[in-house]
C-alpha positions as CSV (number, residue, x, y, z in Angstrom):
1,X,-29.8,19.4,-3.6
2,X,-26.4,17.9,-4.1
3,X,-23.9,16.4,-2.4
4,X,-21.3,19.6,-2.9
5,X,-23.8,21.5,-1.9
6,X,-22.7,23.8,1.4
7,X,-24.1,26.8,3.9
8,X,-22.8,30.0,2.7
9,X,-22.3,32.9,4.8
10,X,-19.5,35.8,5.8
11,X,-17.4,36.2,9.3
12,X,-15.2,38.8,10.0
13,X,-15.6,39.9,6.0
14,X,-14.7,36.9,4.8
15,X,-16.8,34.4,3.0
16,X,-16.7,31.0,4.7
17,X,-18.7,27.6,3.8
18,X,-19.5,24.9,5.8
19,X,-20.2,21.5,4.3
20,X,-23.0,19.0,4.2
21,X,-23.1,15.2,6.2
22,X,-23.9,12.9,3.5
23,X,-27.5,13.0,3.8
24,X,-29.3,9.8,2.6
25,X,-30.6,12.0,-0.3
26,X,-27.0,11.5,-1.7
27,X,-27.0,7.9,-2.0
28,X,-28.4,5.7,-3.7
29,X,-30.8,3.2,-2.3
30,X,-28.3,0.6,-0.9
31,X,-26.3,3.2,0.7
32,X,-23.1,1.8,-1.9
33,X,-22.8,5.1,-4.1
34,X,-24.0,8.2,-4.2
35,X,-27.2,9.0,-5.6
36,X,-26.0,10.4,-9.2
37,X,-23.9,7.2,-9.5
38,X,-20.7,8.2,-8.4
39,X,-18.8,5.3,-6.4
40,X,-17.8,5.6,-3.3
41,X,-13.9,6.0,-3.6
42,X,-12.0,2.9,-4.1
43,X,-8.5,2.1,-2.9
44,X,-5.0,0.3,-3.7
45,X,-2.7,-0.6,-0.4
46,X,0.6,-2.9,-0.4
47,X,1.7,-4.7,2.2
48,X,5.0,-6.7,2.9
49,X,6.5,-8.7,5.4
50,X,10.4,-10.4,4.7
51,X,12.0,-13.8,4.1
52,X,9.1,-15.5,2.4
53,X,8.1,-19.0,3.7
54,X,8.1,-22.5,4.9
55,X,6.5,-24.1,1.8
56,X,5.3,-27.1,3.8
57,X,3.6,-25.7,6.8
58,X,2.9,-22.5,4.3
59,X,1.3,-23.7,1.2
60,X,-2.5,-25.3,0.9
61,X,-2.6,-28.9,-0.5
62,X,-6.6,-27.9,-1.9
63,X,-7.1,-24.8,-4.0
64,X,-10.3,-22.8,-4.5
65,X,-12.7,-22.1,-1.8
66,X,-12.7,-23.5,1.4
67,X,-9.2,-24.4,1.4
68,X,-6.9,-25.8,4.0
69,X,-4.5,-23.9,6.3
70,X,-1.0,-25.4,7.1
71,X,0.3,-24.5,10.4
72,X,2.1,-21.2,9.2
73,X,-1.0,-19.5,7.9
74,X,-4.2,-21.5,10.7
75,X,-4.3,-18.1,12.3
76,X,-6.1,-16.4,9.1
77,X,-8.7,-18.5,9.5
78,X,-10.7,-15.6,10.5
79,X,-10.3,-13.7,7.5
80,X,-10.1,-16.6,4.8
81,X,-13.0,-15.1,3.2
82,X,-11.6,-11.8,2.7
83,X,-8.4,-12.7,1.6
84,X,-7.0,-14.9,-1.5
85,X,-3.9,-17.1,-1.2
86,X,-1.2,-17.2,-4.3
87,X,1.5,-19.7,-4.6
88,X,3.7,-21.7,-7.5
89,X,3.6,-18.2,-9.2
90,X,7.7,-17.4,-10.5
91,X,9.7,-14.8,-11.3
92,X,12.5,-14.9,-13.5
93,X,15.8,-13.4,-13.5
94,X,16.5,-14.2,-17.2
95,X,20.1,-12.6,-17.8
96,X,20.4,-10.8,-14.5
97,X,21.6,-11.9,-11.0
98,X,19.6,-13.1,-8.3
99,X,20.6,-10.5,-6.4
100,X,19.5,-12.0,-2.5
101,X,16.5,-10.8,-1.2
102,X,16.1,-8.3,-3.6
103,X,15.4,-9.5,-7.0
104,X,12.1,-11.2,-6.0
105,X,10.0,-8.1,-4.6
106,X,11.6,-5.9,-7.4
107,X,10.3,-8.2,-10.5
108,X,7.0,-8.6,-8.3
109,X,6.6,-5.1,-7.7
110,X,8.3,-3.3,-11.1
111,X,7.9,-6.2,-13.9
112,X,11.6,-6.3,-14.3
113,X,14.7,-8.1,-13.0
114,X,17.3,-5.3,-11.6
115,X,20.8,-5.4,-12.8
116,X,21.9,-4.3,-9.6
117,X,21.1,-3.9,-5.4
118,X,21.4,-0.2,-6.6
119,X,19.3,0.3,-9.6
120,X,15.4,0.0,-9.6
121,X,13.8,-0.4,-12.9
122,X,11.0,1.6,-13.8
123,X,8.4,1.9,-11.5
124,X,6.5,0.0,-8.5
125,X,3.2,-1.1,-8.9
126,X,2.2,1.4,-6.3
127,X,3.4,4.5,-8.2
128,X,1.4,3.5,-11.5
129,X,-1.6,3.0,-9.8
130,X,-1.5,6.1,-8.1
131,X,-1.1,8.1,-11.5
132,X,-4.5,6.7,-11.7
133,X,-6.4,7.6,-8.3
134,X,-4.2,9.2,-6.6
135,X,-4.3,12.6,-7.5
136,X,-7.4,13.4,-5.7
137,X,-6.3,13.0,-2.4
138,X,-4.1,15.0,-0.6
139,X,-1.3,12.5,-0.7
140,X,-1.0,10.4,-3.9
141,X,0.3,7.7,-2.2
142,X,1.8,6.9,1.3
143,X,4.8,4.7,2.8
144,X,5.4,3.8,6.2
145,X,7.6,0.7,7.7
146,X,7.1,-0.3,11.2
147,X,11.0,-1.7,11.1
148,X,11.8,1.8,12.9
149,X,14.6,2.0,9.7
150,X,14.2,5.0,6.7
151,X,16.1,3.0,4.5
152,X,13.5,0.4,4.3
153,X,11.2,0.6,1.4
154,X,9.7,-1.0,-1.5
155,X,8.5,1.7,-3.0
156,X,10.2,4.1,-6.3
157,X,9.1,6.4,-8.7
158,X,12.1,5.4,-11.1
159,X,15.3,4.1,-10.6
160,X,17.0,7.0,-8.5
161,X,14.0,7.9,-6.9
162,X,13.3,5.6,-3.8
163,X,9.6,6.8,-2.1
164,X,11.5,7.2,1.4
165,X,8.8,5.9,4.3
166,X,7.4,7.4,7.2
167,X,9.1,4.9,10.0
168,X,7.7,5.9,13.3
169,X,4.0,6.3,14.7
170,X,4.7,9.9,15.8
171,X,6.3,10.9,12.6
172,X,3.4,9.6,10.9
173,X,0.7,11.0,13.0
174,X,2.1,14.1,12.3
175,X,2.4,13.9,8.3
176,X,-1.2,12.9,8.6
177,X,-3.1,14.7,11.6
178,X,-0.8,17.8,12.3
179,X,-0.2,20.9,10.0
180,X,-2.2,21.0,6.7
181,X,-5.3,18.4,7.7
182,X,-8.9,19.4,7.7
183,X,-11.1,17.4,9.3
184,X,-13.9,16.9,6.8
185,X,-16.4,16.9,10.0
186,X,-15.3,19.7,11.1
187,X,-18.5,22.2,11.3
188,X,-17.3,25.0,9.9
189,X,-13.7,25.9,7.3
190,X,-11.6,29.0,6.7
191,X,-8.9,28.6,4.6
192,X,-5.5,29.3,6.1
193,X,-3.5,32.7,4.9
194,X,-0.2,31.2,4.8
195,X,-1.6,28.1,2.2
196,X,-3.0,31.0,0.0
197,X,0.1,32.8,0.0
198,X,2.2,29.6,-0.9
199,X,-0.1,28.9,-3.5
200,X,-0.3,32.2,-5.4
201,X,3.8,31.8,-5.4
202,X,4.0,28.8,-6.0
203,X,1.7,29.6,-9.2
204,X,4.1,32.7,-10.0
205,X,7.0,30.2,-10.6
206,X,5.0,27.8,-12.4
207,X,4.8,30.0,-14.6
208,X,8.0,30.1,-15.9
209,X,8.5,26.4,-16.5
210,X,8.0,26.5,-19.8
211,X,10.4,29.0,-20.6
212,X,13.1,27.4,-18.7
213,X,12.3,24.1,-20.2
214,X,13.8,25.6,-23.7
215,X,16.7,26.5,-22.7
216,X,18.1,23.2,-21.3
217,X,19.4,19.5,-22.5
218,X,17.6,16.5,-22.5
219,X,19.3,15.1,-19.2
220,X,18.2,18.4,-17.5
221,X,15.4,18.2,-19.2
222,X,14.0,15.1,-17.7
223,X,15.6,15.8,-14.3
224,X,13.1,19.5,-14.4
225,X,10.2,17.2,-15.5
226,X,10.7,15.3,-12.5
227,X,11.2,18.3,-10.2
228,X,8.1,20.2,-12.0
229,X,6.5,16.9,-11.2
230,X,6.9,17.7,-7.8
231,X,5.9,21.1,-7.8
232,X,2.7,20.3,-9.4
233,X,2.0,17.9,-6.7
234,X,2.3,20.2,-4.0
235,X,0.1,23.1,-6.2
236,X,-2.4,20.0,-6.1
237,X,-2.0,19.6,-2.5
238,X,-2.6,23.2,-1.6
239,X,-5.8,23.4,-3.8
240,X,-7.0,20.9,-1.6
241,X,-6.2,22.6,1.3
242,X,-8.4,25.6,-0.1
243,X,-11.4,23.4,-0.3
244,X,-13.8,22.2,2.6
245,X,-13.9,18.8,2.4
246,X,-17.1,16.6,2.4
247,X,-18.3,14.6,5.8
248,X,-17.2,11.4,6.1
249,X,-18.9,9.1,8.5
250,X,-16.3,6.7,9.1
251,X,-13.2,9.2,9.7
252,X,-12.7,9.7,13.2
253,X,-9.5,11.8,14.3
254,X,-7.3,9.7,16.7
255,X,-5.2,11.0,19.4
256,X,-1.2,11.2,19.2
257,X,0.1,7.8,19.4
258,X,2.8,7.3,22.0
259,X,6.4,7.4,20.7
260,X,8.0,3.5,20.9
261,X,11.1,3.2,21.4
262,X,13.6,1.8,18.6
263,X,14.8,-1.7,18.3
264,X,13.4,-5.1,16.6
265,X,12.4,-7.2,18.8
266,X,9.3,-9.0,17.5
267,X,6.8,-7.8,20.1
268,X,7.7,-3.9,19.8
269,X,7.9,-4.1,16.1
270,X,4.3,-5.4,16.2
271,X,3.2,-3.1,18.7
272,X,4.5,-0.1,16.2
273,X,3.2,-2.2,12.9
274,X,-0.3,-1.9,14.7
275,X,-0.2,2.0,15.8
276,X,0.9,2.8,12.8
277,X,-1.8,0.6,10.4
278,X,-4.7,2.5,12.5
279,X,-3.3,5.6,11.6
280,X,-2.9,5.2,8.1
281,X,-5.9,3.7,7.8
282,X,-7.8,6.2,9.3
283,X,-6.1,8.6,6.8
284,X,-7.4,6.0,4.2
285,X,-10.9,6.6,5.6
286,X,-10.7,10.5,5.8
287,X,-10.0,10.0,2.5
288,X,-6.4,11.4,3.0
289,X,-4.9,9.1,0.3
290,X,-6.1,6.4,-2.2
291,X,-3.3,4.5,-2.6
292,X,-0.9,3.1,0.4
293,X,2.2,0.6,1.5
294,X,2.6,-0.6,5.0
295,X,5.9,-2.4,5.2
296,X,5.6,-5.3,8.1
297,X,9.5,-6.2,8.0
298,X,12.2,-5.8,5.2
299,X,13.9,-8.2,3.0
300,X,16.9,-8.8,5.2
301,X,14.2,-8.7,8.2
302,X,16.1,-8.5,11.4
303,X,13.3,-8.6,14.1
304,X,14.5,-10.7,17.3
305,X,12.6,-13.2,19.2
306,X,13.1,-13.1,22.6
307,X,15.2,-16.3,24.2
308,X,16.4,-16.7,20.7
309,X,20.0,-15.7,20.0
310,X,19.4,-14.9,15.9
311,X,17.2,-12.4,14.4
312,X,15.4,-13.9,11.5
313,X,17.4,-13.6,8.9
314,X,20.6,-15.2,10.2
315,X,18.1,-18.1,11.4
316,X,16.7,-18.7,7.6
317,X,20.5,-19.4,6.8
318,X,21.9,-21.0,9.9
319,X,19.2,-23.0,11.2
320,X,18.9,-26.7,10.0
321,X,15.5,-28.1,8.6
322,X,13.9,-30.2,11.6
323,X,13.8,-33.6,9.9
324,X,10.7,-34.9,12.1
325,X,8.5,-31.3,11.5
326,X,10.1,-30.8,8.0
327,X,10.8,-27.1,8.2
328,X,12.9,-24.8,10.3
329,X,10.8,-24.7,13.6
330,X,12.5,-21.0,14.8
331,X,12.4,-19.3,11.2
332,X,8.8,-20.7,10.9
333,X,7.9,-18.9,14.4
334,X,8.8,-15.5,12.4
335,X,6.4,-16.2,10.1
336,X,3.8,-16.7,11.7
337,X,4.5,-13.5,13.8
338,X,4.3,-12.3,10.3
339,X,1.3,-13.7,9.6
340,X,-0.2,-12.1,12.6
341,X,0.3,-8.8,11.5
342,X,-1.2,-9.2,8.7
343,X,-4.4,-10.7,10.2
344,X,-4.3,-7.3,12.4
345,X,-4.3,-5.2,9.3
346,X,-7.0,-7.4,7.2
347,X,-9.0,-7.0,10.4
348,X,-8.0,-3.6,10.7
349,X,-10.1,-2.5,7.8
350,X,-12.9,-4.7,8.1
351,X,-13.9,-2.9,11.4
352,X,-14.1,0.4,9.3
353,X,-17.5,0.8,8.2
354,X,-18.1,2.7,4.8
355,X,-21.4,2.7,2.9
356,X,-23.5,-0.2,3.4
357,X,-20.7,-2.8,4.1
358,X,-16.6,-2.1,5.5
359,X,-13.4,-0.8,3.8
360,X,-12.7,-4.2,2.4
361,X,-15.5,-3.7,0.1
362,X,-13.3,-0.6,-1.3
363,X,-9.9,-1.4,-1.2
364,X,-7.7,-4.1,-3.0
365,X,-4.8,-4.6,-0.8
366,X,-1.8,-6.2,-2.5
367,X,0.8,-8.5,0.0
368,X,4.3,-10.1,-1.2
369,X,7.3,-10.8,0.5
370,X,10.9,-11.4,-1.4
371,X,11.5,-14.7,-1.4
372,X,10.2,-18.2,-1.0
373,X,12.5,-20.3,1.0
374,X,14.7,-17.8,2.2
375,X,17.6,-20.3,3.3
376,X,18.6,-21.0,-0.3
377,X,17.4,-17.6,-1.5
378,X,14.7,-19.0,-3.7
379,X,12.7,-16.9,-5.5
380,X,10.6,-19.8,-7.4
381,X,7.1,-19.7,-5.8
382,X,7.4,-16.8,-3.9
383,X,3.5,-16.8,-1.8
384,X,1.4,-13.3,-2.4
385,X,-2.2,-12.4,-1.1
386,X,-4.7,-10.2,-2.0
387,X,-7.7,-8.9,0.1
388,X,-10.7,-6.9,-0.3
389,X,-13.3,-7.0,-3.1
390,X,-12.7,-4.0,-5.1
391,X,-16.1,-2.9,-5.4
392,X,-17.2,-6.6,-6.2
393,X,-14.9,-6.8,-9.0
394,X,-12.6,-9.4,-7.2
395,X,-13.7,-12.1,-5.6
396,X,-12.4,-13.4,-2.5
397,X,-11.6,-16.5,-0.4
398,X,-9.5,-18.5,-3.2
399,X,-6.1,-20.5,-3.0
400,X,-5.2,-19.9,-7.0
401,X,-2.1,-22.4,-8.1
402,X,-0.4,-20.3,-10.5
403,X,1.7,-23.7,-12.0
404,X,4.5,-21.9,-12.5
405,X,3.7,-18.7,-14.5
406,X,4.7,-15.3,-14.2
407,X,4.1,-13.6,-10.4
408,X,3.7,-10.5,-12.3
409,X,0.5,-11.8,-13.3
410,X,-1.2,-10.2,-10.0
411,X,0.5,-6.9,-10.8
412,X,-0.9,-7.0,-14.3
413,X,-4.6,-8.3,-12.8
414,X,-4.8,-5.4,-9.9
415,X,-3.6,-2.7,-12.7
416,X,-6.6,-3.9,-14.8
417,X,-8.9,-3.6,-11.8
418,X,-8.1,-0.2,-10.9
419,X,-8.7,0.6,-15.2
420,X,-5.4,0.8,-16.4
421,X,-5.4,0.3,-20.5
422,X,-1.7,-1.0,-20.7
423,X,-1.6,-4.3,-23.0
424,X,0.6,-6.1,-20.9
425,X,2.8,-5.5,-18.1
426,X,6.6,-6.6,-17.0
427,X,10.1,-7.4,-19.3
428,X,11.5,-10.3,-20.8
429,X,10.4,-13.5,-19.1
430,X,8.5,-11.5,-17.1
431,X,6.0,-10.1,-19.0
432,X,2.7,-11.0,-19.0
433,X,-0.8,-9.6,-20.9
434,X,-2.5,-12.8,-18.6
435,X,-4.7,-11.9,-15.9
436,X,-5.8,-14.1,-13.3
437,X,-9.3,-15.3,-14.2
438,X,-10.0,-17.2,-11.1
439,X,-10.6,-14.0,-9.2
440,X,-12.1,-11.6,-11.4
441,X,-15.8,-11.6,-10.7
């Protein structure tokens, strides 16, 4: 027996299959991988919240293990050994602009400082990886935002091609659980007509790609490759669709989430951030997708506290520094709310069991924001997290001091997690061949 193996039989005079659970027989003896050795599938996720930090109720004064939390960060307490904490890591601008509340999360997410707000170099961290891993699944990677707001994303496949994000619960329940899902505990399959049909077209025009390629210029040329790109995604997509899926323990179908109403104000914004992390990852868990972004708040973060009279990111520039407390008490309230969320979605995916231990066992979850102290648009020691293990390969409950080398070193590290061969990563100033040690078990 094996783990593809399946119950054959006809209906209606069609051939149909029905899929196996996965039977202890398939694993190995710790219930980690399957029995032939394959690993139980492992995942990247971003996650991003806006307008950075108050260094001094932020930032740890011990590093390693065990380490302190200021008043911005006390609420992770419950999660400190699932998570690590980065600070003093830069980026540099070299010859460009610092472009506000943009240049950080580009050069931390693309290895390069943009020239402009409206050109993205290369691609984001996100998009490599999911070269990678991705292509398994039925979506190579996924983007949502829970700031209600298409426009917000920090995701691109190249500099005119912005990954545009799924921006309301109901929209995303819909991309996920509606048209074109299989349950994979479903007990029996029949592939649907109209995927077969779009496939065997689809196919047909595939066919002449080549041809066509000859007979254009280099610009068109690379503007086809991108569109074939496309095509070859959705070919990939339907193939899946014409394949029962195996059981997964852990994915459980939810019901359609209510649709919120829009606006910012802090408490609806985290009442969407934490609809819409169950749903993706319970997509994660269905195996659905490999590689994921869940985008708390954007860089010019508008959410609204209520009884205050600014959203947050008119407070980081017109709010004065409380001499007594040392920090900005209102802007430091937003972080924390911040901070919250992202407790919610570390928590989120510990309560997902998978194997003999949780999600965080198979994920590494990269978090950044876009600045550092957002009042004087600083993007010196901008903070970043990661959490989960990576299959062991990462270990977990650190405050790493990066003394003021590249941020892109934690692109580079998580790139050489999920086995990318690429030398070095980032441009100029930027780049970096360095991993960080501390964390690599």
């Amino acid at each position: 027996m094996h783990r593809r193996q399946v119950l054959r039989g006809m209906m209606g005079g069609g051939a149909i299959s029905v899929g196996l659970p996965v039977l202890e027989c398939f694993l190995n003896d710790t219930g980690s991988a399957y029995a032939n050795g394959a690993p139980l599938p492992m995942r990247f996720g971003n996650w991003t919240w806006g307008l950075g930090m108050n260094a001094g109720a932020f930032v740890p004064k011990k590093t390693g293990k065990d380490f302190d939390l200021p008043p911005e960060i006390e609420m992770l307490a419950p999660i400190q050994k699932h998570i690590n904490l980065f600070t003093n890591f830069d980026v540099f601008k070299d010859a460009a602009p610092n472009i506000c509340h943009h240049t950080g999360w580009v050069i931390l997410r693309s290895g390069e400082a943009p020239q402009t707000r409206a050109t993205l170099p290369g691609e984001t961290i996100d998009v490599t990886i999911s070269k990678k891993i991705g292509g398994r699944t039925r979506f190579n990677n996924l983007v949502a935002n829970a700031t209600g707001d298409v426009r917000d994303s920090f995701s691109y496949a190249n500099g005119s091609t912005v990954n545009p994000p799924l921006y309301s619960p109901t929209r995303l329940y819909q991309t996920l659980f509606g048209e074109g899902f299989q349950d994979p505990n479903a007990p029996t399959f029949e592939p649907d007509p109209r995927v077969m049909v779009r496939k065997s077209v689809l196919s047909a025009v595939m066919d002449d790609t080549k041809s066509l390629m000859g007979k254009v210029g280099a610009e068109d040329k690379r503007r086809l490759d991108q569109y074939f790109t496309g095509l070859r995604d959705l070919e990939r997509r339907l193939d899946l669709q014409m394949t029962k899926p195996e059981p997964i323990a852990a994915c459980s179908v939810p019901g359609e989430p209510e649709d919120l109403p829009t606006g910012l104000d802090a408490d609806l914004v985290s009442k969407r951030h934490r609809i819409m992390t169950d749903l993706m990852l319970t997509a994660v868990a269905c195996d659905q997708v490999r590689v994921f972004n869940m985008f708390y708040a954007a860089a010019f973060s508008a959410t609204v506290r209520p009884g205050y009279d600014k959203p947050h990111h008119t407070a980081t520039h017109e709010e004065p520094v409380d001499e007594g407390l040392g920090f900005q008490p209102n802007v430091s309230w937003f972080t924390k709310r911040a901070m919250e969320e992202w407790l919610y979605f570390v928590q989120a995916m510990e309560k997902i069991p998978e194997g003999d231990g949780t999600m965080l066992d198979n994920v590494l979850v990269y978090a950044s924001t876009d600045q550092s102290f957002a009042k004087l648009h600083a993007i010196d020691g901008i903070p970043m997290f990661t959490a989960g293990s990576a299959q062991g390969q990462v270990k977990t409950g650190l405050h790493i001091d990066g003394g003021g080398t590249q941020g892109t070193r934690l692109g580079y590290t998580c790139m050489k997690v999920f086995g990318l061969e690429n030398q070095s990563w980032g441009t100029q100033s930027n780049n970096t061949s360095k991993e960080i040690g501390e964390i690599i078990a």
